[in-house]
N, C-alpha and C positions, 0 to 999 in steps of 0.2 A: 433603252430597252428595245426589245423585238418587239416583232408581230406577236409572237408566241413565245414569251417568256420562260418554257420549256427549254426550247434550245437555243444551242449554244454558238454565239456569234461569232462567224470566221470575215476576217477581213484579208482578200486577194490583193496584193501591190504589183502592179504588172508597168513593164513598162522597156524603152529598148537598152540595148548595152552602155551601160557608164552612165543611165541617166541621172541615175543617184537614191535606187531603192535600198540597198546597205546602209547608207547612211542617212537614209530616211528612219529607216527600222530601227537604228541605235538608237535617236534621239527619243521616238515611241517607247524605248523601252527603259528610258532615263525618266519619261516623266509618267509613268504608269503607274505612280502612287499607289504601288501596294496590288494592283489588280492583275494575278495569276496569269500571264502570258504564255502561251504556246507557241512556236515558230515552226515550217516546216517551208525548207528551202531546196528549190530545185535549181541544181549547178547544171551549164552546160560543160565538158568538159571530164577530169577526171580527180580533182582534189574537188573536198569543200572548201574552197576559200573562201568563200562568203560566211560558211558556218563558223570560222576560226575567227573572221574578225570580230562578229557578234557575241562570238564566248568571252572575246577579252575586254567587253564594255565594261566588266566590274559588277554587275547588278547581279543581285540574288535570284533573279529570273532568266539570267542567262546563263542559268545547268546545263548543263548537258542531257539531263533527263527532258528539259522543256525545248532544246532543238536538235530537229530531227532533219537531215538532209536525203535529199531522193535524185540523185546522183547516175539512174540507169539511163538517164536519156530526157526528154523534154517530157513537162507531167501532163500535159496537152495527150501527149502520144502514150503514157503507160496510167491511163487511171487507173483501171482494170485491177494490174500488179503490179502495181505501187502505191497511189493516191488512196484506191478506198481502203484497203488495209490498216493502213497507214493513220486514216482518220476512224476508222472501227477504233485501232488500239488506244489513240488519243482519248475514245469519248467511253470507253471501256474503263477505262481509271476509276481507282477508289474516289481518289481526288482529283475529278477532270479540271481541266484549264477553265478560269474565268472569259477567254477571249484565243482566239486560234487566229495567227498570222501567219499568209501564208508567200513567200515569195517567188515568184516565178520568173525563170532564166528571158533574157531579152529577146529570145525565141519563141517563145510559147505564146499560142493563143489562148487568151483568157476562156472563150467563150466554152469550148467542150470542157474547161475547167469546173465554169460556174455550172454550167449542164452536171454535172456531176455530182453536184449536191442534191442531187434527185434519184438517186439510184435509192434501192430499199433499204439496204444497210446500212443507209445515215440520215434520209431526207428529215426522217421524226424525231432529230436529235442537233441537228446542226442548219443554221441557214447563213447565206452569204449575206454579213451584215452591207457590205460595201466591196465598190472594187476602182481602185484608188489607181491609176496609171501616171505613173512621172516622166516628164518631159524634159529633154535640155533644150532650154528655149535657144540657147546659143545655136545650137544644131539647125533647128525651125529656121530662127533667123538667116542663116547662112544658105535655107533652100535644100538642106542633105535630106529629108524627108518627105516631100513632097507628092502631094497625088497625082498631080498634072503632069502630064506628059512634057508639055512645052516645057514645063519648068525643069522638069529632068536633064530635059535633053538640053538647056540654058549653064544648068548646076557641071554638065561632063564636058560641056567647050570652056567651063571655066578653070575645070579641077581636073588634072590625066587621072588623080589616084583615086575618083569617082567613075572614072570608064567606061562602065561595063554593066550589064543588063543582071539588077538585083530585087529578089521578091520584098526588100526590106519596108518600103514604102507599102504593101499590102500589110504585114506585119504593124506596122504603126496604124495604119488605117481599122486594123482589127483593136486594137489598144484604146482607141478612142471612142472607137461606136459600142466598149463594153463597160464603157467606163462611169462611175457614181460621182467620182470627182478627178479631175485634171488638177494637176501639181504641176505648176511650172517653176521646174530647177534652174542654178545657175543663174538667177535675175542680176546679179554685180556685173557679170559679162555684156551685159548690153544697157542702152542709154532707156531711158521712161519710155520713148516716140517708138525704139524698135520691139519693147515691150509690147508696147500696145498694139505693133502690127500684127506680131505671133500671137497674142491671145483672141486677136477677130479672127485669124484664119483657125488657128484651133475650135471655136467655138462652130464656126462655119463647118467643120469635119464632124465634130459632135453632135450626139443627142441632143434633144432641147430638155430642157433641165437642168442640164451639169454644173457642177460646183465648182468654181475656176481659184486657185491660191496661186502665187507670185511665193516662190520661196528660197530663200538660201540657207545652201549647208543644211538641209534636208532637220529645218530646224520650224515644228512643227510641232506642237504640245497632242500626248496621245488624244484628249478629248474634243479634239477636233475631227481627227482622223478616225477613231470611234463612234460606234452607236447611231450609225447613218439610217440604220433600219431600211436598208433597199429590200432585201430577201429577192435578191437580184436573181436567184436561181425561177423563180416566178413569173418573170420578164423577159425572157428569153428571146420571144418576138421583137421585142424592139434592138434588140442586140445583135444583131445578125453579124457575122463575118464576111468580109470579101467573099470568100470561096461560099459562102452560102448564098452571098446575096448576086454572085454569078452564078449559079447551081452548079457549082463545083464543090464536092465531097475532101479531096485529098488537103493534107497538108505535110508539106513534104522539106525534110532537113537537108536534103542530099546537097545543096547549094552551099554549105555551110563546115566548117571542121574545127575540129580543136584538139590541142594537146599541150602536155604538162611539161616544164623546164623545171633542173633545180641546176641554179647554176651555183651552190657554193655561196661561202660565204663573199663579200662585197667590197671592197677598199676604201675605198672613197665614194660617198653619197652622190656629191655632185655629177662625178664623171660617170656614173654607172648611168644618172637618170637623163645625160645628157646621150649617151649612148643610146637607149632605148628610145628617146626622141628618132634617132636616124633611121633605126632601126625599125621601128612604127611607122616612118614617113615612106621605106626602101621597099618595104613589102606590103605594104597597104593593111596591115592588121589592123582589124576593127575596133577591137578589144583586149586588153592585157590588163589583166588584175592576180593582185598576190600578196606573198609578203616575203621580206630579203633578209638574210644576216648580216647588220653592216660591223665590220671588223673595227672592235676600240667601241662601240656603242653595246649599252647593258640592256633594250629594248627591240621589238620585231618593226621593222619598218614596213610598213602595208605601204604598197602601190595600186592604184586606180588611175588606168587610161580611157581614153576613146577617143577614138583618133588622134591627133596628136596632143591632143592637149591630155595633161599627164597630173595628177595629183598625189603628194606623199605625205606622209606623217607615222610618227611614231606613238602607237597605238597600247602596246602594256610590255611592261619588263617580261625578259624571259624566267621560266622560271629555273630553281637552282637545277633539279634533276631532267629540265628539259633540253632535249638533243635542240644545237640552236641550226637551221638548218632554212634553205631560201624553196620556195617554189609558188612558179608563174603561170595560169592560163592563158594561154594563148589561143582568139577566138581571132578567125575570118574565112571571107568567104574558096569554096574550093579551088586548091590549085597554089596554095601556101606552100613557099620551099623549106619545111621542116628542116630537112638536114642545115641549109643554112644558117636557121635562127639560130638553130642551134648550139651550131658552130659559132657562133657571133657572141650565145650565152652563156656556154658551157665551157668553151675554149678547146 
């Protein structure tokens, strides 16, 4: 229950590229027993692929009437004309949503999100029950995220395809200081001991309070993840962002791009996924998620990358009158040779 049993409880899942809030969401929406879910997912990029895979979990709560994608840009940056609208119409319903999930692109600062549940259009109707940020602790472990300088500058003498001077490590550092509970993904990938190192440094970046879980395959019963009662819109002070807690105002995408491939139907599964291996590793692309036609198979194969590591599975049969048909976002930072990948996946 809330604070104020009135309104109605949204829960933000925030967190960086590939960390694993898709398939966080599916499993919340596998075990929501009945309880009226809303989704409202902001893509960076130009398909909703994240909306496609969540439609095809099978559950009666994943209509199309209950997910809503907002697609113009990062929702950080369009509450204004997109987000309150957006939740106006949501809580306008005959029959509003028992619970609103809200997913935000590995872009987004939470923090002018949760601010946003304050505007007068929704504050008396909607609070932020939680704001849940997922981590690849493989990531942490390996030093890709880090706030220390030293440690950066350790992470790019060890890695060329780390480089290069990126706001991403402020980004995660906004994820954490807004966070009601830390999810750390991907635990199979590293031993107990390296566990344990990532979750004192995570805590060490965090709030004091926060709720720490250890999780694989983003396999998490909703009633956990639910009913946190933060009303984190309320809390604001303790939440601060990088750019607020240097008094710096801007938050700025210009570092960052993305664009859509359909490269056709597929041949062979292995060799496609061994290709985008090279092809991830050639141009440093951050992020690639989608889903492929593979030729001779009756099912949409979804892909999820980051960095090089690559994950696939076949997600629902196509249907009969559906056009079977592949497309990829492709996420990294400015100065991605488009034409090439292109060239590499279109042919």
């Amino acid at each position: 229950m809330t604070k104020d049993t009135q309104k109605i409880p949204a829960t933000v899942v925030t967190g960086f590229l590939g960390a694993g809030k898709t398939t966080l969401i599916r499993n919340l929406l596998e075990t929501a027993n009945g309880k009226r879910i809303a989704l409202i997912i902001n893509e960076f990029g130009d398909v909703g692929v994240d909306g496609e895979v969540l439609k095809g979990c099978g559950q009666e709560i994943c209509g199309e009437d209950d997910i809503i994608e907002l697609a113009n840009g990062c929702i950080c940056c369009t509450v204004a004309d997109d987000f309150i609208p957006t939740m106006a119409k949501l809580l306008d319903r005959t029959n509003p949503p028992d619970h609103i999930v809200i997913e935000t692109s590995g872009l987004a600062l939470p923090q002018p999100l949760v601010r946003a549940f304050n505007w007068p259009e929704i504050r008396s109707r909607v609070t932020v029950d939680g704001v849940i940020t997922v981590v690849d602790s493989a990531a942490v472990a390996e030093g890709r995220f880090a706030h220390d300088e030293q440690a950066v500058q350790a992470q790019r003498e060890a890695d060329e395809a780390l480089d290069h001077d990126s706001p991403l490590e402020e980004l995660f550092e906004d994820q954490l200081a807004c966070a009601d509970m830390i999810l750390m993904s991907k635990v199979d990938l590293l031993e107990e001991d390296e566990l344990d190192k990532v979750e004192t440094w995570l805590r060490d970046a965090a709030r004091s309070g926060v709720s720490f879980l250890r999780v694989k395959n983003g396999d998490v019963p909703s009633d956990i993840l639910l009913g946190l009662s933060a009303s984190a819109e309320e809390d604001m002070d303790a939440r601060k962002s990088h750019h607020e807690s240097h008094g710096e105002e801007d938050h700025d995408h210009d570092d960052f791009e993305s664009f859509v491939i359909s490269p056709g139907s597929i041949g062979q599964r292995n060799v496609f996924l061994k290709g985008l291996e090279i092809l991830i590793a050639e141009h440093n692309i951050l992020r690639l998620k989608g889903f492929v036609h593979i030729e001779q198979a009756d099912a949409r194969l979804v892909i999820q990358a980051v960095g090089p590591r690559i994950e696939s599975y076949f997600d629902r049969p196509w249907g009969k009158k559906e056009k079977r048909h592949s497309s990829l976002v492709i996420i990294g930072e400015k100065g991605l040779n488009e034409a090439s990948i292109r060239t590499s996946l279109e042919g």
